[in-house]
C-alpha positions in Angstrom: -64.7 -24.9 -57.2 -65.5 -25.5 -53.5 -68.8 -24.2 -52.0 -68.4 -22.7 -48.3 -71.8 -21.5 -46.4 -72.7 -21.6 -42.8 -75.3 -19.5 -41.0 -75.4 -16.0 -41.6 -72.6 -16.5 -43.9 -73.0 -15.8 -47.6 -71.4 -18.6 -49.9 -68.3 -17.2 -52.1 -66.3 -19.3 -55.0 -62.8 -19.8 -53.6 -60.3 -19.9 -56.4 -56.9 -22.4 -55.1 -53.6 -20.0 -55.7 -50.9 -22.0 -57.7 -47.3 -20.8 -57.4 -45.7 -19.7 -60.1 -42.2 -21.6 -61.5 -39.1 -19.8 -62.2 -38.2 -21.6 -65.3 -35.4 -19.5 -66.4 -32.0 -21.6 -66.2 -29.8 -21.4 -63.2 -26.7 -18.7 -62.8 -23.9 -20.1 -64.0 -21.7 -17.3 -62.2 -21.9 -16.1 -58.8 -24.3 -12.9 -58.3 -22.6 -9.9 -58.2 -22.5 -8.4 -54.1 -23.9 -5.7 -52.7 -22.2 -2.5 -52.0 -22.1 -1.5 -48.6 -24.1 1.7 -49.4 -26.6 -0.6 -50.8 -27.1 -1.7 -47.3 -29.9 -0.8 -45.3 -28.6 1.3 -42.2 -29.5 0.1 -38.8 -31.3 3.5 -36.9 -32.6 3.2 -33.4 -36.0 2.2 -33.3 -37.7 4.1 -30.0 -41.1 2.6 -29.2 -43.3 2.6 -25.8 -39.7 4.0 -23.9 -37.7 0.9 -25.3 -34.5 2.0 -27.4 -32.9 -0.8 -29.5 -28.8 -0.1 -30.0 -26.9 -1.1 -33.2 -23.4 -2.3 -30.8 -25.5 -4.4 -28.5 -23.5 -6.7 -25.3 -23.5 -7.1 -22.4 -21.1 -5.5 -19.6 -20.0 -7.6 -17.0 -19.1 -5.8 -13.8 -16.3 -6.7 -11.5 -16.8 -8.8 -9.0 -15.4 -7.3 -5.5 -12.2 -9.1 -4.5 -13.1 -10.1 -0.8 -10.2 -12.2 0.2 -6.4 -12.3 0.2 -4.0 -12.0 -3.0 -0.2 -12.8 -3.1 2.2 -10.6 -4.6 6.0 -11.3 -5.3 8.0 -8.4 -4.8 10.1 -7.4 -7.4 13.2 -5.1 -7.5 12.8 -1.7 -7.3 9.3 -1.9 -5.5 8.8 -0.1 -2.5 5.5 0.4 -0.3 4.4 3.5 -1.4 4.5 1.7 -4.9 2.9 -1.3 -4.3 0.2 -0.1 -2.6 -0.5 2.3 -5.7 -0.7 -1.0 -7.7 -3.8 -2.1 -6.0 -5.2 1.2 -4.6 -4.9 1.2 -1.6 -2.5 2.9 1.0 0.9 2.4 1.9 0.4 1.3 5.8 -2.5 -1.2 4.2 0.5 -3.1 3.2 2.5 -3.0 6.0 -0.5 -4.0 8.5 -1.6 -6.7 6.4 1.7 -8.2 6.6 3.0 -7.0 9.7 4.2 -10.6 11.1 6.1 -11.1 7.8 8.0 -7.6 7.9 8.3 -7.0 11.9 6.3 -4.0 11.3 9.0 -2.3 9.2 9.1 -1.5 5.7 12.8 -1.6 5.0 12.2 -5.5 5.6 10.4 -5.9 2.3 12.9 -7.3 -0.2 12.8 -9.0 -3.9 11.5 -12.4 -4.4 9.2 -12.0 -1.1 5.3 -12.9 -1.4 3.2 -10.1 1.0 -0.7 -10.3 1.3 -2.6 -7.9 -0.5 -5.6 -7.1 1.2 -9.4 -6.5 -0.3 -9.7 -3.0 1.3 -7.6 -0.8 3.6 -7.1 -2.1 6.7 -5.0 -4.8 8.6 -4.7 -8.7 8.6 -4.8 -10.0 12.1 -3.9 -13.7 13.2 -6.2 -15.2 15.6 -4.4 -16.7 18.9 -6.6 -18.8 20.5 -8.3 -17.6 23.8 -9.1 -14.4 22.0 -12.6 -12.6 22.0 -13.4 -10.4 18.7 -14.3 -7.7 20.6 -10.9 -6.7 22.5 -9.2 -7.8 18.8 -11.1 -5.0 17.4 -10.5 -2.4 20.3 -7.0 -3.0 19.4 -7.8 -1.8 15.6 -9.9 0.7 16.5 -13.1 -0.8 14.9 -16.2 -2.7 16.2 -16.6 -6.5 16.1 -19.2 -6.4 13.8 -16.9 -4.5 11.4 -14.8 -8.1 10.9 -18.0 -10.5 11.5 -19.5 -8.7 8.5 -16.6 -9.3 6.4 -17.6 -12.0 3.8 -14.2 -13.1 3.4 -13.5 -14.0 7.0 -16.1 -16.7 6.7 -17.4 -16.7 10.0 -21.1 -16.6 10.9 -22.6 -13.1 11.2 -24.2 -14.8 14.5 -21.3 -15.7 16.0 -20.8 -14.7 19.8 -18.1 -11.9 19.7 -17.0 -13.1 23.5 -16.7 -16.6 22.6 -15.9 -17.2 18.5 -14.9 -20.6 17.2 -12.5 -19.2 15.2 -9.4 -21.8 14.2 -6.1 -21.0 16.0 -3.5 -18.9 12.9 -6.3 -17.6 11.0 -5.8 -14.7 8.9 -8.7 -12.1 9.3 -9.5 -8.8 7.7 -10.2 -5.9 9.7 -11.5 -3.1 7.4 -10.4 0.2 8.0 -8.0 -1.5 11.2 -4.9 0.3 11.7 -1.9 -0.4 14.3 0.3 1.3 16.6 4.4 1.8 15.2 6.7 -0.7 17.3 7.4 0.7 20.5 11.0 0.6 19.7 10.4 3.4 16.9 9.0 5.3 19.7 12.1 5.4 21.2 13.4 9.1 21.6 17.5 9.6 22.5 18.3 12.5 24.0 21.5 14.0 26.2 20.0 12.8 29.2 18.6 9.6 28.8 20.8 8.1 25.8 20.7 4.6 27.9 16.9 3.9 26.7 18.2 3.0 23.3 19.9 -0.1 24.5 16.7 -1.8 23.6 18.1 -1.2 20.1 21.8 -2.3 19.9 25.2 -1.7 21.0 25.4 2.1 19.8 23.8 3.1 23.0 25.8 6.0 24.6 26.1 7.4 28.3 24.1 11.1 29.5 26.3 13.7 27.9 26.4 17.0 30.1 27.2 19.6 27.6 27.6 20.1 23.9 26.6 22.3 20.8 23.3 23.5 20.1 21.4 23.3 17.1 20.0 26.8 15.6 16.8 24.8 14.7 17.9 25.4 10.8 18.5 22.2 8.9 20.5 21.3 6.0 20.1 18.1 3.7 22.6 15.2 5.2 23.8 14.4 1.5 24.9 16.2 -1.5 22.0 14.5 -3.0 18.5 16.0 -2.8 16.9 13.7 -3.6 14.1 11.2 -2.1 14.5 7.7 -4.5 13.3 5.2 -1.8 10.7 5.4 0.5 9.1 8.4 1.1 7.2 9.9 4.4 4.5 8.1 5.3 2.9 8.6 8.5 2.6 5.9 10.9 4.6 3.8 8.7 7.6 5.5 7.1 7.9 8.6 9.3 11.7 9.2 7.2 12.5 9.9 3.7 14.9 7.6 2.0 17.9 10.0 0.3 19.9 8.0 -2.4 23.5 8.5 -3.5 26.7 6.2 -4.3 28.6 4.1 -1.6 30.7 5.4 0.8 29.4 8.7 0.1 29.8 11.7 3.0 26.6 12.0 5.6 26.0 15.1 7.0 24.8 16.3 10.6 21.6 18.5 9.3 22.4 20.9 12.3 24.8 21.4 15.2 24.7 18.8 18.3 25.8 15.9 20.2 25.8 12.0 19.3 23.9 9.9 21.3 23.5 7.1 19.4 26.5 5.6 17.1 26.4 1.9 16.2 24.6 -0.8 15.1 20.7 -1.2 15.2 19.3 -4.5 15.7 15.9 -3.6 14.5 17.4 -3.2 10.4 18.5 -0.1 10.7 21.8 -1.4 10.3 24.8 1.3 11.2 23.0 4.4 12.8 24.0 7.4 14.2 21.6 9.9 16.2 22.6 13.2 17.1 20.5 15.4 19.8 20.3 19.1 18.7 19.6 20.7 22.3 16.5 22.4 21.3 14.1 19.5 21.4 14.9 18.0 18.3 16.8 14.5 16.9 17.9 13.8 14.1 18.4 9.9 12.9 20.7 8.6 10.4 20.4 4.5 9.3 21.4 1.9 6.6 25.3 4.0 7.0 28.2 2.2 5.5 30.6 3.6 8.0 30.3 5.2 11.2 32.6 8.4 11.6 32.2 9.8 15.1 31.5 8.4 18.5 29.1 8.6 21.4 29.5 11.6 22.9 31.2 13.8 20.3 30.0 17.5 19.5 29.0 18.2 16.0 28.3 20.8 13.5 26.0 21.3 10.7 27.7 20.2 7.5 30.3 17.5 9.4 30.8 14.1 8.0 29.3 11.9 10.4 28.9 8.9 8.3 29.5 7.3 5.0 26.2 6.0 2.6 25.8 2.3 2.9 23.1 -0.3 3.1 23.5 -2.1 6.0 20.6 -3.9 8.0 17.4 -4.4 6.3 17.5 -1.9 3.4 17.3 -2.3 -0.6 19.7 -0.1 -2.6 22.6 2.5 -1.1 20.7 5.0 0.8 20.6 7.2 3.9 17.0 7.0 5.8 17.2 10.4 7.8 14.5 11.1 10.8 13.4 14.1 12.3 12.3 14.5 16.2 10.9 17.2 18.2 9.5 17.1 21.4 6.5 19.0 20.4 5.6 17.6 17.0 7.4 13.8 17.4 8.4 12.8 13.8 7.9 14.8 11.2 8.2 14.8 7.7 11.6 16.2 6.6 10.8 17.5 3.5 9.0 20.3 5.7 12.1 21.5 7.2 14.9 21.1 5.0 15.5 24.2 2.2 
């Protein structure tokens, strides 16, 4: 025995503790497992406001995408579905590739890459001897709005006036949006058919005289049906009727042609008739042309025959409404 004492300490025997041996022989089988019920369960322990879970990880967020992706178009896509593929809106896509598709969205076609962009806006490509600020007058946002932008890359500090920015770079302009093409702004009327010789050899000469339209429309197919692109202001102001080849188009009210020919924007074979009352009505991607400049119309007259001519994807008529007072319209609105 050992003797411990120390001051103010009262000496105690201290016994050493010897482990006892197992000496019963080794299994000679494996031991039998537990059920699971014999398992302890896990419960949340709750102490000092901490709680402990049994399905512990950890959740990585997603990252904000801040520049450019590339998608291949495939066929069947259209705008409107595209841009429901990365959430954002159909003119996102057509600004951020506006050099790419002339500002028109029957230019998109299979097997072509378009940008997507991080956010809705537009892509602009910088031309050198250009100051930030007038760029982003021409968006309708502030400078600051693209300097800000992480994925442009340029420094925050950067004088708008005077940014050293590398002629043909691509920049993001969130929430930018653009003017149509001032050639879709072009209205054709009785008197003044000859400003559409801008657009192709369908222009006409002033007519005099002719028909007028009751203001109530009919469909210009048999087929109701809108299976292409469908209104999109500022972008697609049209809806996109499909139907088979060759197939009759109708005038959608009483009038005179003023347009009958060939687009050379990709509207291929279009016809335009003026209705007298302030309204147009546009007819594009035609197969056939079946009346002339000129000629009086009435609602329900074949005018045309379905095609896909120009820039278009799939037999289709892409049928416009006009008015004076309200400019394009959607023509879902108007027909019965």
């Amino acid at each position: 025995m050992l003797g411990v004492a120390a001051a103010g300490v009262r000496a105690r025997a201290v016994t050493p503790v010897r482990p006892k041996i197992d000496e019963s022989p080794p299994p000679t089988s494996a031991p039998a497992l537990l059920n699971i019920e014999d398992l302890p369960s896990f419960v949340v322990a709750e102490e000092a406001g901490i709680s402990r879970l049994s399905d512990v990880h950890t959740i990585i967020p997603t990252r904000p995408r801040l520049g450019l992706l590339k998608y291949q178009v495939q066929l069947g896509d259209t705008l409107f579905g595209i841009a429901d593929k990365f959430g954002l809106k159909p003119e996102s896509i057509l600004w951020g590739n506006w050099y790419e598709l002339d500002g028109d969205p029957h230019f998109i076609a299979p097997g072509q890459d378009l940008n997507i962009l991080p956010v809705d806006g537009a892509l602009h490509r910088w031309s050198a001897g250009e100051g930030l600020n007038g760029v982003a007058s021409f968006y309708g946002v502030t400078a600051r709005d693209i300097l800000d932008w992480p994925g442009n890359n340029i420094d925050p500090a950067m004088d708008p006036a005077n940014p050293d920015i590398k002629e043909g770079s691509g920049l993001i302009v969130p929430g930018g949006k653009r003017q149509p093409p001032s050639w879709q702004l072009v209205r054709i009327t009785r008197s003044n058919p000859g400003v559409a010789s801008i657009l192709g050899p369908g222009a006409c000469a002033a007519v005099s005289n002719g028909p007028t339209g009751d203001g109530v429309f009919g469909w210009p197919s048999t087929t109701k049906a809108v299976t292409g692109n469908p209104y999109i202001p500022g972008v697609h102001e049209a809806i996109d009727i499909g139907g088979g080849a060759g197939s009759g188009i109708f005038a959608s009210d009483d009038g005179v042609v003023v347009y009958a020919g060939w687009n050379d924007w990709g509207y291929g074979y279009t016809v335009v008739i003026d209705h007298g009352n302030g309204w147009q009505t546009l007819y594009a991607h035609n197969g056939q042309i079946k009346v002339g400049c000129g000629q009086a119309v009435t609602q329900g007259s074949v005018i045309a025959g379905m095609g896909c001519t120009g820039k278009c994807s799939g037999t289709h008529v892409h049928f416009e409404m006009r008015s004076d007072t309200f400019g394009r319209v959607n023509p879902l609105n108007f027909l019965p």
